[in-house]
C-alpha positions in Angstrom: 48.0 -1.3 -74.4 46.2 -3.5 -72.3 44.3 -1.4 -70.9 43.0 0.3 -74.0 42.3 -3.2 -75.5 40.3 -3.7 -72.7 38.2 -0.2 -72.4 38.0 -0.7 -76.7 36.4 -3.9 -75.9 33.9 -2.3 -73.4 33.0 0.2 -75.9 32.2 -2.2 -78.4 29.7 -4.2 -75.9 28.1 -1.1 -74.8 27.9 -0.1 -78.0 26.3 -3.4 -79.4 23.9 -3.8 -76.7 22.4 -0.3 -76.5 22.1 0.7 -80.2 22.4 -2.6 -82.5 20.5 -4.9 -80.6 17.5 -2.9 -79.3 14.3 -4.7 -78.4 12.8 -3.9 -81.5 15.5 -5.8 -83.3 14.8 -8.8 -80.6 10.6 -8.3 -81.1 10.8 -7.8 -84.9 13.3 -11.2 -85.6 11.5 -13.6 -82.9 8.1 -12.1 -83.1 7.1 -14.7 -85.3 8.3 -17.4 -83.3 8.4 -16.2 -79.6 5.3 -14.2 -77.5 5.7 -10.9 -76.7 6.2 -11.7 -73.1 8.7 -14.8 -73.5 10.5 -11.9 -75.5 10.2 -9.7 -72.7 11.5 -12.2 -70.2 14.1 -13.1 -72.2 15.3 -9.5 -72.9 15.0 -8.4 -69.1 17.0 -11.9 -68.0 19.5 -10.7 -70.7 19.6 -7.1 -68.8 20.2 -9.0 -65.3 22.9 -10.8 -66.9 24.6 -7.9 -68.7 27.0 -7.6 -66.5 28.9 -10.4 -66.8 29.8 -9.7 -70.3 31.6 -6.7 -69.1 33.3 -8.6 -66.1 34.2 -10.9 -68.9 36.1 -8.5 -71.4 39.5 -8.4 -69.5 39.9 -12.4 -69.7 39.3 -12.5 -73.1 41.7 -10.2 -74.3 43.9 -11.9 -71.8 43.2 -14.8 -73.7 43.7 -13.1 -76.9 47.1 -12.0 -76.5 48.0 -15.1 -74.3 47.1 -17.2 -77.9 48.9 -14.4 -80.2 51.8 -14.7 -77.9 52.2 -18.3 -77.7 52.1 -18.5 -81.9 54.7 -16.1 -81.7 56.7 -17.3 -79.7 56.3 -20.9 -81.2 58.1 -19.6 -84.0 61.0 -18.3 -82.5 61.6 -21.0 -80.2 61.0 -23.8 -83.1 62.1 -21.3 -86.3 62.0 -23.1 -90.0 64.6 -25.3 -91.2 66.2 -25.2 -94.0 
């Protein structure tokens, strides 16, 4: 389960950043505030650093189900009294 949480999560990045956040999305919302090249440095610092939020995905659904675990466990360690 694990496993598919994490290659779910990688689909959802790669998903985001190739076909939701395109350049033109990125030059049409900060076009009027940004130059053109400021956009394009930004975007190609963004491309360098793309891979980190891929190394990234298996810590946070570590972290995810670390949190989900804890709060479940909370309440069977500590249940409600009556």
């Amino acid at each position: 389960m694990l496993l598919l949480a994490v290659v779910a999560g990688g689909l959802n990045v790669y998903l985001v950043q190739e076909f939701v956040l395109t350049e033109e999305v990125y030059h049409n919302t900060l076009g009027e505030r940004m130059a053109y090249d400021r956009i394009d440095k930004m975007l190609s610092q963004q491309q360098k650093w793309s891979w980190l939020a891929y190394a990234l995905i298996p810590l946070g659904v570590f972290l995810q189900t670390f949190a989900t675990s804890l709060c479940l466990l909370t309440g069977v360690v500590f249940p409600p009294q009556k």
